[in-house]
C-alpha positions, 0 to 999 in steps of 0.5 A: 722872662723876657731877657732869658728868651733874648739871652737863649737867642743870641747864645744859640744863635752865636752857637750856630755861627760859630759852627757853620764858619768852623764848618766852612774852614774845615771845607777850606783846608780840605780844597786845599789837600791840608789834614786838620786834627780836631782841637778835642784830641790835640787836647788830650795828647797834650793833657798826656805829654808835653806840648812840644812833644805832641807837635814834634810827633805831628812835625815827624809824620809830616816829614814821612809823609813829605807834607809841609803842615797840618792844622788844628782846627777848634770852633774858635781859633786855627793853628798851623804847624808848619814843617816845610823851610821854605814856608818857614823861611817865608813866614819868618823874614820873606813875607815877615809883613805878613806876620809881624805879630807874636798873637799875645794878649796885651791888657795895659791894665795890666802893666807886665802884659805890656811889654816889647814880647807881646806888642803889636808890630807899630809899637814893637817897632819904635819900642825895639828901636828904643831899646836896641842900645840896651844890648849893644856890644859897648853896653855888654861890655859896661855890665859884664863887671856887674855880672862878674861880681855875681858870678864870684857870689855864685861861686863861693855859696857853691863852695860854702855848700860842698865845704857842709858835705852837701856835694851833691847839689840841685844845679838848676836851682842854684843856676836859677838863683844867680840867673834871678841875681844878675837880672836882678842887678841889670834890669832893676837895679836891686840886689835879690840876695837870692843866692844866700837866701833861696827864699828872698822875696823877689825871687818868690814873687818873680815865680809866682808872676812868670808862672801867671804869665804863660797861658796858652790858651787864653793867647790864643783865643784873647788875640781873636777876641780881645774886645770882650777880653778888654769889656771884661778887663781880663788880667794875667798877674794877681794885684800882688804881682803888679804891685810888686814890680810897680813898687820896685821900679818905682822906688828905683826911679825915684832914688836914682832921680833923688840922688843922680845916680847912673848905673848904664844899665838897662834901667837907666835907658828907659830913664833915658828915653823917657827923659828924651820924651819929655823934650819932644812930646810927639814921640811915641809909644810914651814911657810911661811908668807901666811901660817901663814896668813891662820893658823890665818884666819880660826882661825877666820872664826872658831872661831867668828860666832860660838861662838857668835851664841852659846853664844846669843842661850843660852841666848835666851834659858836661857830666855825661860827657867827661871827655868834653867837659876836660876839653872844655876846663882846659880850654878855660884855663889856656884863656884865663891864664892869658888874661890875668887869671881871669874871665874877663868880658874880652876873654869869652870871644877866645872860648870857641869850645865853649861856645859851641857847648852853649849852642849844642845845648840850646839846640838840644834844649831850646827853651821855647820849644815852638815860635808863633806868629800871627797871620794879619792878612790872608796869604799864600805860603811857598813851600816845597809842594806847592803854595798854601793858602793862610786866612786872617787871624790863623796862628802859625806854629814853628817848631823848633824844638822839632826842627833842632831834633830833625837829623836831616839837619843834625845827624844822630840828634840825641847825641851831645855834640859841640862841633856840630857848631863850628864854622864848617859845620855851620855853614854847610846847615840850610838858614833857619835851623836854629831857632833858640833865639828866633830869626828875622826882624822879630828875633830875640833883642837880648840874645848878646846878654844871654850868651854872654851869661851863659858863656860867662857863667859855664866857664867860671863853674868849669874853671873852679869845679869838677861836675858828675852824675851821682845816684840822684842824677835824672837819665833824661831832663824833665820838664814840666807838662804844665807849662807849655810855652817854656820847657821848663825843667821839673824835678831838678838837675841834681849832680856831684860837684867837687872843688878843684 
């Protein structure tokens, strides 16, 4: 009886703390003339549409009312949305000391939790230098053969499933499946097969673990709280999903140690830094087995979904637009026939078209629709009205998809448009009004390899495929309310394919 009455006390009295120091920040964000939305109705809104569509209706009311942020504010943790681009520009790279921090949950008990996404700034600092050769431009170069060797796969399933009289075809899924293929092959040094087999067991698996993967909530309060989240040994990925990857890479290193095999590939690298600790047994953070299983994992996590829903947004762009897609083929087709009919890896600088195709597309369709960062010390923001002052532990929302729909930035936004993005265009543009990838130190370190998949991948389907709306095709992508940290599409992006 004793321990309930203990139990009931501390509960309440927790309660009442809890409240008094929401009381207190309240207070706090009215001194400083800042309105707050209760977390209760941010919920709802959410529970109704998706989470970047929520924020971009709070973003446009700040931008009528000239007013740089707004806070959600629950009993446990506060997030600011910011509008205004001088705080942005501040929280990004001015004041990046600041905010170094994503604000996501690590448990290396769990090894896909622990990876270069969601460290800490003085791990995420000497791990990004360790990685940062992986994506050089000489790297990209030595891989492109890999990726072409997919594309060409990709090309005949497609044929093989128009030749049946099925023309009419889910480009996003088969996009996700040369996506799962060439990652597959670059980061795990495996062959996925999934392109012929849509049920091939590691595209199953890496599913099932990116869906796992995405949980805003617990981010949010775990970040704030992980000292209960670790005595309770909280794990994002089922056993199932860590055994998998573990499996993988650990097969992978044992064979290509048994046999010496290279491939230069992302897998080799951290082979290598670990080699390298082996030397010098000071350097850290160690390459331990699970950190390479968490370096590999968020290179899928980054790197699937992304490229797919851009790939298959193109597309379905490109068939709405025919007048574009016949520029861009025909540009393809000027740069193949200068480079052996072929697309080569020194061919994709030539595709200025394309490129601004690709840009348009992660402008309109940013796979993370909202960037976050973790304040580590009470700070004043500069915005354009005035300062704002930050306390420790407040989350920071930046978001893109808003910034990249503002017409301030992109006239007639819902409008596809690839020559917002030559050189002209671009430089008359204020700086961090283009977000796909983030900005500032803590910017994407795969964003070469992405695009060159992506510039890779839209020019060889353009060069041997004509696209076009069919009955099937969706007025507008649609995305999926349940998972909010991506806007990954929902219901497939179904178009008519024919073979030129």
């Amino acid at each position: 009886m004793v321990w309930i009455l203990t139990f009931a006390l501390l509960l309440s009295t927790t309660l009442v703390v809890i409240f008094l120091r929401y009381s207190q920040r309240q207070k706090f964000w009215k001194r400083q003339n800042v309105e707050t939305i209760g977390v209760l109705e941010f919920i709802q809104k959410v529970k109704k549409d998706h989470l970047f569509l929520v924020v971009d209706k709070i973003y446009q009311e700040l931008c009528a009312e000239d007013k740089p942020c707004k806070v959600v504010e629950s009993l446990l943790n506060t997030t600011v949305i910011l509008q205004d681009q001088n705080a942005i520009k501040e929280v990004l790279t001015s004041q990046f000391e600041n905010f170094p921090d994503r604000g996501f949950y690590i448990n290396h008990r769990d090894p896909l939790l622990v990876n270069l996404a969601r460290f800490h700034y003085d791990i995420w600092k000497a791990m990004r230098l360790k990685l940062t050769p992986a994506f050089s431009p000489a790297k990209m170069k030595y891989i492109f053969p890999t990726m072409a060797e997919v594309g060409d796969h990709f090309v005949q399933v497609l044929q093989q499933q128009i030749f049946r009289g099925e023309d009419i075809v889910d480009m996003h899924d088969i996009c996700k499946r040369f996506s799962m293929d060439v990652i597959g092959t670059v980061a795990f040094g495996i062959e996925c097969n999934s392109l012929k087999n849509p049920q091939a067991e590691f595209k199953l698996q890496g599913e099932k673990a990116l869906l796992q993967h995405f949980r805003t909530f617990w981010d949010q309060f775990a970040e704030k709280y992980s000292w209960l989240m670790h005595f309770i040994n909280f794990k994002y990925h089922s056993q199932d999903s860590i055994r998998f990857f573990t499996h993988i890479v650990q097969e992978t290193l044992t064979y290509r140690e048994k046999e010496n095999i290279k491939r230069n590939d992302f897998m080799d690298l951290l082979i290598e830094c670990r080699n390298v600790e082996a030397e010098n047994k000071n350097e850290k953070p160690h390459m331990s087995l699970e950190m390479m299983v968490g370096q590999v994992f968020i290179f899928f996590v980054g790197g699937y979904e992304s490229t797919a829903a851009a790939l298959s947004q193109a597309l379905f762009e490109l068939s709405r637009n025919t007048e574009i897609q016949d520029k861009a083929r025909q540009e393809v087709m000027q740069v193949k026939s200068e480079h052996g009919d072929k697309i080569t890896h020194d061919s994709l600088k030539s595709l200025k078209y394309i490129q601004q195709i690709v840009q348009e597309t992660l402008r309109k369709y940013p796979i993370v629709p909202a960037l976050l960062r973790y304040c580590r010390h009470t700070t004043t923001l500069n915005s354009s009205t005035g300062s704002i002052t930050l306390p420790k532990d407040t989350t920071v929302m930046i978001p893109v998809y808003s910034i990249h729909n503002n017409p301030d930035f992109y006239p007639n936004p819902q409008a596809f448009f690839p020559e917002r993005f030559d050189e002209a265009a671009e430089a008359e543009r204020p700086p961090h009004t283009f977000l796909t990838f983030g900005d500032g130190p803590r910017n994407c370190i795969a964003a070469g390899f992405g695009k060159m998949e992506l510039l890779f991948g839209l020019a060889t389907l353009l060069s041997k495929f004509r696209f076009s709306v069919s009955a099937k095709t969706p007025q507008e992508v649609e995305f999926k309310k349940n998972v909010r940290y991506i806007a990954s599409v929902e219901n497939g992006i179904y178009l008519k394919v024919e073979i030129l």
